[in-house]
FIRO-574107 format. One record per atom (N, C-alpha, C): residue number from 1; atom name; x, y, z. Coordinates in steps of 0.02 Angstrom, whole numbers, plus 50000, padded with zeros to 5 digits. Example, Ala and Ser with C-alpha at 12.3 -4.5 7.8 and 13.67 -1.06 7.14 Angstrom:
<pt resi="1" name="N" east="50660" north="49716" up="50390"/>
<pt resi="1" name="CA" east="50615" north="49775" up="50390"/>
<pt resi="1" name="C" east="50660" north="49835" up="50390"/>
<pt resi="2" name="N" east="50642" north="49888" up="50354"/>
<pt resi="2" name="CA" east="50684" north="49947" up="50357"/>
<pt resi="2" name="C" east="50645" north="50002" up="50394"/>
//
This chain:
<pt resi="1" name="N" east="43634" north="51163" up="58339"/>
<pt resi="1" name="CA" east="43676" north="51130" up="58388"/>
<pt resi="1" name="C" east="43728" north="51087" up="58351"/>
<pt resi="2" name="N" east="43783" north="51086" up="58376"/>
<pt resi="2" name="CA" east="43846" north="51053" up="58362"/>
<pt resi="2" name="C" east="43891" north="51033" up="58416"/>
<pt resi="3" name="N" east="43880" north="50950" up="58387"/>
<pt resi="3" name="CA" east="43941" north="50927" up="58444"/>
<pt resi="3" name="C" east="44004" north="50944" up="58426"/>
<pt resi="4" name="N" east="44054" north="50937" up="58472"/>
<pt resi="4" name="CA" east="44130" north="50949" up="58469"/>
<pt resi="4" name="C" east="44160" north="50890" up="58476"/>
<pt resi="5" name="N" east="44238" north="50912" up="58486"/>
<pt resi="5" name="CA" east="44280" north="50883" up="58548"/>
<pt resi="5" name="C" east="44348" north="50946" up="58534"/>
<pt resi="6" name="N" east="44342" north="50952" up="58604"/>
<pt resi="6" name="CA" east="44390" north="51021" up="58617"/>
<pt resi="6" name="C" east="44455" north="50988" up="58642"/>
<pt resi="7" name="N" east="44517" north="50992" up="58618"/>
<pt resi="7" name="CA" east="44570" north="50955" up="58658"/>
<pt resi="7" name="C" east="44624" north="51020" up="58676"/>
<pt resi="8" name="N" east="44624" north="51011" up="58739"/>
<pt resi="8" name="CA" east="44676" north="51057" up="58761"/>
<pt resi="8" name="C" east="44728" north="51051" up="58763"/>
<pt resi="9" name="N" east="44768" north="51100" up="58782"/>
<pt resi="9" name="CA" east="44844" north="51090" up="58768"/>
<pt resi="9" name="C" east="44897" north="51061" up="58814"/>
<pt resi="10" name="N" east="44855" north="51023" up="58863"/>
<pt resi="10" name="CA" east="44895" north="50965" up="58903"/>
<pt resi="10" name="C" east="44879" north="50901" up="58860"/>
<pt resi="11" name="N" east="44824" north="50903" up="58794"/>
<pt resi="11" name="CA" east="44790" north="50833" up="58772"/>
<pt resi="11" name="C" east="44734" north="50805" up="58772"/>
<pt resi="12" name="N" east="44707" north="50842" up="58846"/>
<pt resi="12" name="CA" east="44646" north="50802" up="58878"/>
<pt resi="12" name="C" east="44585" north="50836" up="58815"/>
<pt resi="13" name="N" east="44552" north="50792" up="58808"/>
<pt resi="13" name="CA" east="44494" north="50809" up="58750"/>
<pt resi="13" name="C" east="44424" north="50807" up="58794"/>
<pt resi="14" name="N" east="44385" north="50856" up="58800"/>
<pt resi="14" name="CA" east="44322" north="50862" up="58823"/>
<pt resi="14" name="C" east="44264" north="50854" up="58765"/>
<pt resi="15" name="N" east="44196" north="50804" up="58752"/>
<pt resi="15" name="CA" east="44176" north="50828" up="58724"/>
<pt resi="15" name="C" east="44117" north="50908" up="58733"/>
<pt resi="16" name="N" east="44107" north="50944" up="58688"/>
<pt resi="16" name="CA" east="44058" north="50990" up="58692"/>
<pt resi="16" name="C" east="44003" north="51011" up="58621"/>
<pt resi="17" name="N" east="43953" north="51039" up="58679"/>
<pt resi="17" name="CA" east="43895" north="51047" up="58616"/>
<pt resi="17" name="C" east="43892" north="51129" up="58627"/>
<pt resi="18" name="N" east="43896" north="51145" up="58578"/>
<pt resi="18" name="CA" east="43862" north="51227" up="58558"/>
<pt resi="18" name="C" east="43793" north="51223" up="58525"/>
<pt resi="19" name="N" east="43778" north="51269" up="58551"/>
<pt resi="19" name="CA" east="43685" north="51271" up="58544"/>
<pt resi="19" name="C" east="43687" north="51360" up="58565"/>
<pt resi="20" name="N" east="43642" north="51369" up="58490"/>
<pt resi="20" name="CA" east="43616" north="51446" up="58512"/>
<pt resi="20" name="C" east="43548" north="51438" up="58499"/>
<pt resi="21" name="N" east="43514" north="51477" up="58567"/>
<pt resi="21" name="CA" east="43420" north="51481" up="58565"/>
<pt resi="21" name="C" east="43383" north="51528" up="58509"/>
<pt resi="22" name="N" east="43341" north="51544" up="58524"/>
<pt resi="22" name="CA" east="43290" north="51576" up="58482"/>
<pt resi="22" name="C" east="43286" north="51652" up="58512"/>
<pt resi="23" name="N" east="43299" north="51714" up="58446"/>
<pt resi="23" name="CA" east="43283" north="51758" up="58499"/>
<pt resi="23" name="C" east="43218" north="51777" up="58526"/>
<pt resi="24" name="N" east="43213" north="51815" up="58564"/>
<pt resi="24" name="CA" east="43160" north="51841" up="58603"/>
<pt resi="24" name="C" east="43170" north="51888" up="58621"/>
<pt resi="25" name="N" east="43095" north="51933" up="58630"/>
<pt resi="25" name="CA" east="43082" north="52018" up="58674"/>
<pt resi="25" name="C" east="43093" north="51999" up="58739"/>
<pt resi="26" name="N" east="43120" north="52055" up="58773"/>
<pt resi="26" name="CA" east="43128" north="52054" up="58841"/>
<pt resi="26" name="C" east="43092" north="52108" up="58861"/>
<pt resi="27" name="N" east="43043" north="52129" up="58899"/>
<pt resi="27" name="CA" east="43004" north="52172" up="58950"/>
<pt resi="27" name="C" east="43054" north="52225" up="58950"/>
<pt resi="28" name="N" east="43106" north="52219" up="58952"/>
<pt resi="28" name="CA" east="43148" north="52291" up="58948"/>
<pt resi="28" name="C" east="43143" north="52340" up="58871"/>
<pt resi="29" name="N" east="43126" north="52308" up="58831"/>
<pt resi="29" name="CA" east="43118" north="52312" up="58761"/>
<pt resi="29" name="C" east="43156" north="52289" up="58708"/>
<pt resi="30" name="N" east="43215" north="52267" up="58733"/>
<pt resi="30" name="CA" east="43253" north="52256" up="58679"/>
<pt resi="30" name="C" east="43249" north="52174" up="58666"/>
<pt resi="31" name="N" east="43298" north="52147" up="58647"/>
<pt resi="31" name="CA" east="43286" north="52065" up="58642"/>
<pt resi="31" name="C" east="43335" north="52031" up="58650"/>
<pt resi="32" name="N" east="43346" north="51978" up="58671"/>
<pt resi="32" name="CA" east="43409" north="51924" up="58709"/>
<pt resi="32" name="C" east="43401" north="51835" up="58658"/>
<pt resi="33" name="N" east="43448" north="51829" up="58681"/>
<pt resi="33" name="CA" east="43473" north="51761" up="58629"/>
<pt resi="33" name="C" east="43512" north="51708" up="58696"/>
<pt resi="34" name="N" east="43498" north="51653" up="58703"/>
<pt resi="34" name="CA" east="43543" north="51595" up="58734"/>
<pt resi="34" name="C" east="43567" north="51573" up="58707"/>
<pt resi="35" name="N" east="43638" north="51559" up="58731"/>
<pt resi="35" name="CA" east="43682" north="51504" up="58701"/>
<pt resi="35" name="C" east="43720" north="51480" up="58763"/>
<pt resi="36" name="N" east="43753" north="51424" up="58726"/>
<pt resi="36" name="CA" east="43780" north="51363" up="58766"/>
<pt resi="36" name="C" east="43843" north="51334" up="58742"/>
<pt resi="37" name="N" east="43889" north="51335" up="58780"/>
<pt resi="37" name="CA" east="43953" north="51275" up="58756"/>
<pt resi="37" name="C" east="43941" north="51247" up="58809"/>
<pt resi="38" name="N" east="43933" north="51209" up="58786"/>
<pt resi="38" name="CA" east="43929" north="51137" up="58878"/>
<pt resi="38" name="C" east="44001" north="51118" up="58873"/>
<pt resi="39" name="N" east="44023" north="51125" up="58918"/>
<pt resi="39" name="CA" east="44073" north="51064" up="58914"/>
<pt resi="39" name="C" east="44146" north="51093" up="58909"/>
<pt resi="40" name="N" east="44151" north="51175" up="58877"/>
<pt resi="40" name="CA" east="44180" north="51195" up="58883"/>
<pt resi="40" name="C" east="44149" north="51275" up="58939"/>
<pt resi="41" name="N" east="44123" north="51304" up="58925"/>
<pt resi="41" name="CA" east="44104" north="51361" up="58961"/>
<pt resi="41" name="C" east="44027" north="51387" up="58998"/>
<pt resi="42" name="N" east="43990" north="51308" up="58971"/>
<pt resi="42" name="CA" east="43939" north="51322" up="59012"/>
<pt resi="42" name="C" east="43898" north="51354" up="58988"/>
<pt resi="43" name="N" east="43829" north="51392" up="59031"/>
<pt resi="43" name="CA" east="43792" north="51417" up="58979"/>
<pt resi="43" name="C" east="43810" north="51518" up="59000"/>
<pt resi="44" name="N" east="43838" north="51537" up="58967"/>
<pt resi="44" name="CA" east="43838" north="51606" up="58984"/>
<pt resi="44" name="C" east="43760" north="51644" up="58980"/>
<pt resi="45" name="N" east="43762" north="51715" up="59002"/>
<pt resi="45" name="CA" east="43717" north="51754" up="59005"/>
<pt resi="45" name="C" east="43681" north="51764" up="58939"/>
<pt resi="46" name="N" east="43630" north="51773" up="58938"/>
<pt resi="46" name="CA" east="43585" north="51788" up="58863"/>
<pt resi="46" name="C" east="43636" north="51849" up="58823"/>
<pt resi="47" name="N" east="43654" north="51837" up="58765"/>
<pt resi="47" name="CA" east="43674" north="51897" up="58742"/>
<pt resi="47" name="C" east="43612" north="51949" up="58704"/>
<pt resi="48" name="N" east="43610" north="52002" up="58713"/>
<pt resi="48" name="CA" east="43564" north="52050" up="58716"/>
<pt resi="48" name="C" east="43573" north="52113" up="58640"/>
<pt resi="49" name="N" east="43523" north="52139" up="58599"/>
<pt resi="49" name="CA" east="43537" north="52183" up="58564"/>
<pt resi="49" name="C" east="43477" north="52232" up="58551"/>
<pt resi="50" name="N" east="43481" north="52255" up="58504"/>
<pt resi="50" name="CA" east="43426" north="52306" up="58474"/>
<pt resi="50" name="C" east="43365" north="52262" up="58448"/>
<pt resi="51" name="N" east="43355" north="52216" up="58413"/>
<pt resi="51" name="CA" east="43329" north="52172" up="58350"/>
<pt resi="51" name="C" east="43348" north="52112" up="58357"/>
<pt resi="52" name="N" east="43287" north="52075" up="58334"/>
<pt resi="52" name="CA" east="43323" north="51982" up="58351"/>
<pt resi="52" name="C" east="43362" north="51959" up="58292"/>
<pt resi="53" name="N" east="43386" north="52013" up="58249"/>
<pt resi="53" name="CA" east="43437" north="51987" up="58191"/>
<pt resi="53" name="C" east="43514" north="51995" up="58215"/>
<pt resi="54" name="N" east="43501" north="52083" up="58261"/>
<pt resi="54" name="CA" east="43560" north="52098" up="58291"/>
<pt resi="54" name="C" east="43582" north="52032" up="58354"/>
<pt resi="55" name="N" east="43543" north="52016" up="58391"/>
<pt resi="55" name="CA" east="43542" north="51980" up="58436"/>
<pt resi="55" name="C" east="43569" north="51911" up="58405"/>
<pt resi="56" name="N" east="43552" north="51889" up="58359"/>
<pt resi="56" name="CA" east="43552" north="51819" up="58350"/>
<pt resi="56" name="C" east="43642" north="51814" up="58308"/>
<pt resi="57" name="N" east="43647" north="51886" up="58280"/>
<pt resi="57" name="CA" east="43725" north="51913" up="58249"/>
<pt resi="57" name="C" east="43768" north="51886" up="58304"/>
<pt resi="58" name="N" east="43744" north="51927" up="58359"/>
<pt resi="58" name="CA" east="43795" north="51948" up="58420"/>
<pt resi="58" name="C" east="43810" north="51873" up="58453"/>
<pt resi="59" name="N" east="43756" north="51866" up="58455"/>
<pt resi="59" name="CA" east="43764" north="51779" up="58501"/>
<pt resi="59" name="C" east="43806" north="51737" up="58449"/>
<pt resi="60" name="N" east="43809" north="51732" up="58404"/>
<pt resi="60" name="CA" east="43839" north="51685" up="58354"/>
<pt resi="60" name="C" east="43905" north="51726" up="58363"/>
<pt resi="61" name="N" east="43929" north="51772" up="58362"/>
<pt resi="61" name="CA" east="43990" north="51809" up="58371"/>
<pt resi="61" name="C" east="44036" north="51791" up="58438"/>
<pt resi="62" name="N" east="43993" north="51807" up="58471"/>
<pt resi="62" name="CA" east="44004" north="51787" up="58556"/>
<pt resi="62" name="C" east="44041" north="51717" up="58564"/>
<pt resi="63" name="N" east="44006" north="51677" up="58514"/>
<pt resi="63" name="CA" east="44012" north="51603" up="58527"/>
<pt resi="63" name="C" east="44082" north="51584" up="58466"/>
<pt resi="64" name="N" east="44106" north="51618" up="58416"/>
<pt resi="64" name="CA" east="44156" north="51614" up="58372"/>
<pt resi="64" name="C" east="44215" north="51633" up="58416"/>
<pt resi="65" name="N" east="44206" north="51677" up="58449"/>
<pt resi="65" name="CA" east="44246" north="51731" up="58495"/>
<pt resi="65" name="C" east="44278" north="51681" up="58565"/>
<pt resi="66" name="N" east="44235" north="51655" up="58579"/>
<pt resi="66" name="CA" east="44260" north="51614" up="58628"/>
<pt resi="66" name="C" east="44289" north="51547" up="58604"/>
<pt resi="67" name="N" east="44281" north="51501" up="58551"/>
<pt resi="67" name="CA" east="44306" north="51483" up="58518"/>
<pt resi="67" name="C" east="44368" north="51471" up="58503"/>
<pt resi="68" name="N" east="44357" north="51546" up="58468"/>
<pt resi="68" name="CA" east="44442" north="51560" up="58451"/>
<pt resi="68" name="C" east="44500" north="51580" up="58470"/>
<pt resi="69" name="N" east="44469" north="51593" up="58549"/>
<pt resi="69" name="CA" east="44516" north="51611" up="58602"/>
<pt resi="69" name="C" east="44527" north="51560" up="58625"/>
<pt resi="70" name="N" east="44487" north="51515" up="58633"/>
<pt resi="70" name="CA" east="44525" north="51419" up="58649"/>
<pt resi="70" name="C" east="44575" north="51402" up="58606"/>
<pt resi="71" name="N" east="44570" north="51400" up="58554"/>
<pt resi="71" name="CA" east="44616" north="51377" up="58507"/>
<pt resi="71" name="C" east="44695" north="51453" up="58514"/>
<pt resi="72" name="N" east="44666" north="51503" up="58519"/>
<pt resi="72" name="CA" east="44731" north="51534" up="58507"/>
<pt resi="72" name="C" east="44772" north="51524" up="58571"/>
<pt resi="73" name="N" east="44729" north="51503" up="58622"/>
<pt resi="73" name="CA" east="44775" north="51476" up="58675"/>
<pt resi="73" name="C" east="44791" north="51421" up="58687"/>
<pt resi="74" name="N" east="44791" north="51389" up="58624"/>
<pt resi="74" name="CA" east="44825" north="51305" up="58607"/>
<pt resi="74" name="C" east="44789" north="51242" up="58628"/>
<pt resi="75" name="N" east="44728" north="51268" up="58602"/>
<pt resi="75" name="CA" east="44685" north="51200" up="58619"/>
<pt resi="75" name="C" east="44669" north="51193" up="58527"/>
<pt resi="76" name="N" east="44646" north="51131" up="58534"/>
<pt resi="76" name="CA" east="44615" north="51105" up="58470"/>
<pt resi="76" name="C" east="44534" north="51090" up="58476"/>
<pt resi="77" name="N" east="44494" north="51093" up="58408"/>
<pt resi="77" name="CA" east="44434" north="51095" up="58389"/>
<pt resi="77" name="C" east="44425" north="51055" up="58351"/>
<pt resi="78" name="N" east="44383" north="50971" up="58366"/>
<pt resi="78" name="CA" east="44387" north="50923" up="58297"/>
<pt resi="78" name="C" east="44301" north="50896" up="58308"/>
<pt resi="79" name="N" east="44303" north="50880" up="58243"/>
<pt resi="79" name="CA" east="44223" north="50851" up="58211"/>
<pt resi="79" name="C" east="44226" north="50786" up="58265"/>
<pt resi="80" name="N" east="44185" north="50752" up="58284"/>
<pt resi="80" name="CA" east="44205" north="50699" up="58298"/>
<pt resi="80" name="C" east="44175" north="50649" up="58268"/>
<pt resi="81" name="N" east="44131" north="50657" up="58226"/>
<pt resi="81" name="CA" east="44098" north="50615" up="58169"/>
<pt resi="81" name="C" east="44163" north="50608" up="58112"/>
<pt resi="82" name="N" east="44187" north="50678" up="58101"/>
<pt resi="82" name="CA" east="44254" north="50657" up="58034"/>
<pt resi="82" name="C" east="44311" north="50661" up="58063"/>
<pt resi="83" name="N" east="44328" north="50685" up="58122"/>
<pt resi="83" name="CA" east="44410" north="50660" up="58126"/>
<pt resi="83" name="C" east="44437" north="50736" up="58125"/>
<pt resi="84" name="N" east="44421" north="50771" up="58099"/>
<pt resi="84" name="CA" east="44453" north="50822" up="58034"/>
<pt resi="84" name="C" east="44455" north="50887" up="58131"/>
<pt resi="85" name="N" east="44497" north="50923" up="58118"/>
<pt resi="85" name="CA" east="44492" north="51006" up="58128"/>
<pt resi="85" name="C" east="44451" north="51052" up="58136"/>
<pt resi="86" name="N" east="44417" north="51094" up="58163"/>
<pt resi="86" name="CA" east="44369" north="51112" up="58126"/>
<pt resi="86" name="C" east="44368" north="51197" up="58118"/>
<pt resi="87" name="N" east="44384" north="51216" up="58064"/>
<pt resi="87" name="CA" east="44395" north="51271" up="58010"/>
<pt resi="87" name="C" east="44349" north="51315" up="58064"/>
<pt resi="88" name="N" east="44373" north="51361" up="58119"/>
<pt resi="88" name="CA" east="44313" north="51404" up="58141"/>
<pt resi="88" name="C" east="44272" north="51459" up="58091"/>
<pt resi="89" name="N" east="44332" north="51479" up="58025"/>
<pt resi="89" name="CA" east="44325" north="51530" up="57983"/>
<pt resi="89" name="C" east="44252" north="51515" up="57948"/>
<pt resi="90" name="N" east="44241" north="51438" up="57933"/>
<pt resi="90" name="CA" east="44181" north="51416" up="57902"/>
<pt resi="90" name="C" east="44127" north="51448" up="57927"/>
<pt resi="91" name="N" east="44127" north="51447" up="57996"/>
<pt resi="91" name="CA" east="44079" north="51447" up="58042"/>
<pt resi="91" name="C" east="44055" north="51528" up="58052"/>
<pt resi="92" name="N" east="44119" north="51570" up="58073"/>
<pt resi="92" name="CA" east="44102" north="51621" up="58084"/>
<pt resi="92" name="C" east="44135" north="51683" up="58063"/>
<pt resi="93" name="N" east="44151" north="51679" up="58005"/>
<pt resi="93" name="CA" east="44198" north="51736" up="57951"/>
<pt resi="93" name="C" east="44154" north="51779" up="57907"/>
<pt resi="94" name="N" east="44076" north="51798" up="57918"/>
<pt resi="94" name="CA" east="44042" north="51832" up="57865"/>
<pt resi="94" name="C" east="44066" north="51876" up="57851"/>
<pt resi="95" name="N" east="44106" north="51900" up="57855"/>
<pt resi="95" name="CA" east="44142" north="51977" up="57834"/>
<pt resi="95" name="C" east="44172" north="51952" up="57769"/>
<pt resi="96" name="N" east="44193" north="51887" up="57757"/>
<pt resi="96" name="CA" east="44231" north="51879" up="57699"/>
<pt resi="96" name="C" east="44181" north="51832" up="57650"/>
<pt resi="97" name="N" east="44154" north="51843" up="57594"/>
<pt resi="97" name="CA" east="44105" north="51802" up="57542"/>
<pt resi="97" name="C" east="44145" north="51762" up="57503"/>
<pt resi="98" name="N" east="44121" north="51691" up="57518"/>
<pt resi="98" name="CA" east="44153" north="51643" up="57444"/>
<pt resi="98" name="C" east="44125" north="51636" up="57394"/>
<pt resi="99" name="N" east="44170" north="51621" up="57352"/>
<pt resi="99" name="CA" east="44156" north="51632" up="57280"/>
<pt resi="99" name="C" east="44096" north="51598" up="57260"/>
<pt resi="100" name="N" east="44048" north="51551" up="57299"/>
<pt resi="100" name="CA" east="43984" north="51529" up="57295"/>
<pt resi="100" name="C" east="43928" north="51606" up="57322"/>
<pt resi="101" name="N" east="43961" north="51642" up="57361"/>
<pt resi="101" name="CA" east="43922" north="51680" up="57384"/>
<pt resi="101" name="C" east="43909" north="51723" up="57361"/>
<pt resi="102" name="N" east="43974" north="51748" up="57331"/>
<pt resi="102" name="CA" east="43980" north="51820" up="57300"/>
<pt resi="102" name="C" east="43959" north="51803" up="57194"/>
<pt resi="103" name="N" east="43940" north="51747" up="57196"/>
<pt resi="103" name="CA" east="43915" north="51736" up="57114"/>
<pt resi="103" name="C" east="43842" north="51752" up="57131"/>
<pt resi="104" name="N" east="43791" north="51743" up="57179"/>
<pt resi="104" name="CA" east="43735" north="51716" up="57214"/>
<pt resi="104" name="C" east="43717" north="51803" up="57213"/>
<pt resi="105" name="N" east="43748" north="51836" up="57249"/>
<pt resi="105" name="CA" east="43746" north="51928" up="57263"/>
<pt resi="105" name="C" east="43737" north="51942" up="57184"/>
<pt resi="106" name="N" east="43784" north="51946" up="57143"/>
<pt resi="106" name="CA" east="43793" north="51962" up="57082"/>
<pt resi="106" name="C" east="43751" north="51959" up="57032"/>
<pt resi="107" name="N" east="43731" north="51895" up="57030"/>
<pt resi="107" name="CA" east="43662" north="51874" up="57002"/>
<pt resi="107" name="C" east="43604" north="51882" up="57015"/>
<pt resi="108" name="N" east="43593" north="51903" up="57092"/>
<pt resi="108" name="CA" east="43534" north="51931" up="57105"/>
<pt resi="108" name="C" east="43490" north="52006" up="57088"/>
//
């Protein structure tokens, strides 16, 4: 879980918390994941996959995704403990390895 503060593009700043659950089997067979932006979108539907690795992928995706569609529609994303911006790429860019990551692969 992580607090926010989301400021939109009239100014007005909401704070919000993102929180993703634990996955779990569902009786259907496959497995579902909760998550939450309070504050900005509420709690959407469980996101759902094959595997609780796929599931727990997808939900963390889901939640970058919406994110970054706030901001590309001119809202802002700040720490509110530091003041600062907050870099969504940190958060949710695994496709790209930093140079801490990719020494860590190499060496293994």
């Amino acid at each position: 879980m992580i607090e926010l503060i989301c400021v939109h593009p009239n100014g007005e700043g909401v704070p919000v918390t993102v929180a993703v659950g634990h996955p779990y089997p569902t009786i259907e067979g496959d497995w579902a994941c909760p998550v939450e932006i309070a504050g900005l979108h509420g709690r959407p539907t469980d996101v759902h996959g094959t595997d609780s690795l796929q599931t727990l992928c997808l939900a963390i995706k889901m939640i970058g995704s919406l994110l970054a569609s706030f901001v590309a529609e001119g809202g802002r994303i700040h720490n509110p403990k530091t003041g600062k911006d907050v870099e969504l790429d940190t958060y949710f860019n695994a496709g790209r390895l930093t140079g801490i990551a990719k020494a860590r692969l190499t060496s293994a």
